[in-house]
N, C-alpha and C positions, 0 to 999 in steps of 0.2 A: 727906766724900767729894765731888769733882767732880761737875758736875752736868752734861748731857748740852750736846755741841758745837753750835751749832745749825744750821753750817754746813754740817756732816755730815750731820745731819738733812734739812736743804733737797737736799743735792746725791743724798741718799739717793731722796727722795720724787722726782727728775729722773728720776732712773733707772729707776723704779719707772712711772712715766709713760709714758715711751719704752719700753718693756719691752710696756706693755699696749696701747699705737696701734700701728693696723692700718697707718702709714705713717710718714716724717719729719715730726716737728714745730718750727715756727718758734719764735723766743726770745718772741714775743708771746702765741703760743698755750700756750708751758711757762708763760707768766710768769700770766696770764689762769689758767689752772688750777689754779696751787697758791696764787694769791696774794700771788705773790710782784712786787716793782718788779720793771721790764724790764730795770734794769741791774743786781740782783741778779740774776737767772736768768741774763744774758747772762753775766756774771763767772763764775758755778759752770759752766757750762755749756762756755766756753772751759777754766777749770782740767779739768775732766773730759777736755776733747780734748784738753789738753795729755801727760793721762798715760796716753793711749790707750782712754779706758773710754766715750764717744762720738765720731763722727765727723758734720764737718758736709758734707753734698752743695754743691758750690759753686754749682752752677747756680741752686741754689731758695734758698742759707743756710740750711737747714734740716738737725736733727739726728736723726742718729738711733744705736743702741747701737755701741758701738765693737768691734775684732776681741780688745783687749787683756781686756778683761771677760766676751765670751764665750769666750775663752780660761780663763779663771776657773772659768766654770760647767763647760765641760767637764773641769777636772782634778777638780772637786767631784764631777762627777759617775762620774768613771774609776775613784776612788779607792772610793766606792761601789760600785760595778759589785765593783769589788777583792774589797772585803770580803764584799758577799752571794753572789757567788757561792764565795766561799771558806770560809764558815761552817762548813757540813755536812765539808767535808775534812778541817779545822783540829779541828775538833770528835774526828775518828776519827785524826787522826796523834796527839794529846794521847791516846787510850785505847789506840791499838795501843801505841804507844812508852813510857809512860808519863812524859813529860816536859809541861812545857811547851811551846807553841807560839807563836810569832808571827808575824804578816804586816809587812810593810813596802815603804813604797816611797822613792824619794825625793823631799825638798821643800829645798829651798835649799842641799843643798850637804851634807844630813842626811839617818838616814832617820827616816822620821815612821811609829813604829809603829800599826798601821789598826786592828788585828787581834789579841788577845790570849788564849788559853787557860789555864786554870790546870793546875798538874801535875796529873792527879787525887788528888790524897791529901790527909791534912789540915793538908799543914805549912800556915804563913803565908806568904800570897803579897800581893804589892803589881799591882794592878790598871798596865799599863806603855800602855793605849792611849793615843794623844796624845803620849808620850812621844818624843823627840830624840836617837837614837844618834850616836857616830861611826863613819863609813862605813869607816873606814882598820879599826879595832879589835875589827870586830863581825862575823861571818858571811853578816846580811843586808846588808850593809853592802857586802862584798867583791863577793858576787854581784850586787848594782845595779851599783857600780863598773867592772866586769869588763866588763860589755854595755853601757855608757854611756861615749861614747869625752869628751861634756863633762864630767862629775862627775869622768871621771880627769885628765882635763887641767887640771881647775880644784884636782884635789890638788897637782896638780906645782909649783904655785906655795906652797900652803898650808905652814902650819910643823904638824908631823903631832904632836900631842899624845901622850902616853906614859902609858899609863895601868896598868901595870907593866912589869917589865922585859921582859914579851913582846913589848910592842904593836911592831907595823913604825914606824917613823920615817923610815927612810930611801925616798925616792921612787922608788928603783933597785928596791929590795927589793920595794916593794910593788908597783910593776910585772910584777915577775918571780912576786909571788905572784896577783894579779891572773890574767895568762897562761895559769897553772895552774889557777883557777878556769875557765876560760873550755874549758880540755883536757879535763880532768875532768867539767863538768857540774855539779859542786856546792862548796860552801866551807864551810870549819872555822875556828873561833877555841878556840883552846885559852889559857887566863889572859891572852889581849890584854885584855880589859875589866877583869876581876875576877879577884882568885885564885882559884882552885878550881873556878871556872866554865869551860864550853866547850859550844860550840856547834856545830850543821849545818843548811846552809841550801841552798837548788836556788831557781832563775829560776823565776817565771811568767812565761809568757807569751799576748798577746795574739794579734791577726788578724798574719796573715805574719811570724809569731815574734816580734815584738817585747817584749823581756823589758818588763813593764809593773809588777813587785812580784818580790818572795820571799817565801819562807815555810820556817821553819827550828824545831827543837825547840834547848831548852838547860836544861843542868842542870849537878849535878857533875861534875866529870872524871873522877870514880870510874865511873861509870853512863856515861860517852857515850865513854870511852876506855878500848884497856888499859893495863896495866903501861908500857909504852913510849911512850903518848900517842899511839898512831895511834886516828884514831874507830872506832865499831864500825861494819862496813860493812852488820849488820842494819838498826841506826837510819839510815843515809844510805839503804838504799835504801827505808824509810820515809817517808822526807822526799822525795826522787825523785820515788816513784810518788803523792805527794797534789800535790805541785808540778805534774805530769802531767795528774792527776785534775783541779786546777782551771784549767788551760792548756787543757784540752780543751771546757773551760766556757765560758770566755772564747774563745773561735773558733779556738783553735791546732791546728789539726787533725795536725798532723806529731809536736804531743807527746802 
């Protein structure tokens, strides 16, 4: 196995510095601290401002943490905020509905599920937190897409992957199903991802409506659909009102 980079380590322990000083620090006073040459701290110190994760004050050359890093912490911590206040909802949509539940929000262009319940019963379930859907294919997927006018415009260029012969592919299409999410309030996949699978999913949102996650039940299409494939409108307005329940958490007073 590899063994630990050291230059990450040093550039880690910079940060970790500036983080805990009550003010900017010069490359003499990082370098003095950790141990390190003056022109090793200055080198880690310049790559760090180069990719936005400290900034130097010109007047003093002195550093201090960057906008791009605490940019960072605040998704870290959004995406948390997400999940605990969404526990106890997630918890009761997975027992009213009896499906599974999941939270998501999106991270690069994906959505990175937060959030995971198991159907209550005792089939075999695969633990999906951590996990990387596509946005085009997937329920929570359409509803981040839908309220995010970047993630859609960065599909329009995207080659949309087909993961049966549901999935939308065409960018027209998925536009026009987008729209419809956005009309409606809530989005459905029916065998876009998997066969036999289908989904329903509604926006959280945050302070001044900003959709910040979803949260959506999935199961068989026997159980979330009828005979004709429209979802059951019981379990959508399940999904709804816990999307609601935790919009209301998170400061969305209008949901």
């Amino acid at each position: 196995m590899p063994g630990p980079v050291q230059s990450i380590e040093r550039a880690a322990a910079i940060l970790r510095l500036l983080a805990r000083s009550s003010g900017r620090l010069g490359v003499g006073e990082v370098a003095s601290s950790l141990g390190l040459a003056r022109g090793t701290a200055h080198g880690i110190l310049r790559t760090l401002e180069r990719v936005g994760f400290v900034e130097q004050d010109e007047p003093t050359g002195k550093y201090q943490l960057g906008a791009a890093l605490l940019h960072l912490g605040t998704s870290y911590l959004d995406v948390n905020e997400l999940r605990s206040r969404a526990i106890n909802w997630a918890d009761a949509l997975a027992a009213r509905s009896g499906e599974a539940v999941r939270i998501g929000t999106l991270l690069d262009g994906k959505v990175l599920v937060v959030h995971h319940v198991f159907r209550p019963d005792d089939t075999l379930q695969a633990m999906d937190i951590g996990s990387l859907l596509p946005p085009h294919a997937t329920a929570l997927g359409k509803v981040l897409l839908a309220h995010d006018a970047n993630a859609a415009s960065y599909l329009q260029g995207a080659e949309l992957e087909a993961f049966s012969r549901r999935t939308i592919t065409n960018p027209r299409e998925l536009g026009r199903a987008l729209a419809r999410v956005r009309d409606l309030g809530w989005a459905t996949e029916i065998e876009e991802m998997s066969i036999g699978e289908a989904a329903i999913a509604a926006p959280i949102r945050g302070y001044g409506g900003l959709v910040v996650g979803a949260i959506g039940v999935s199961g068989a299409v026997e159980r979330l659909c009828d005979t004709k494939g429209t979802p059951d409108l019981e379990l959508v307005g399940y999904v709804r009102n816990a999307a609601r329940a935790v919009s209301r958490d998170l400061g969305a007073s209008r949901w």
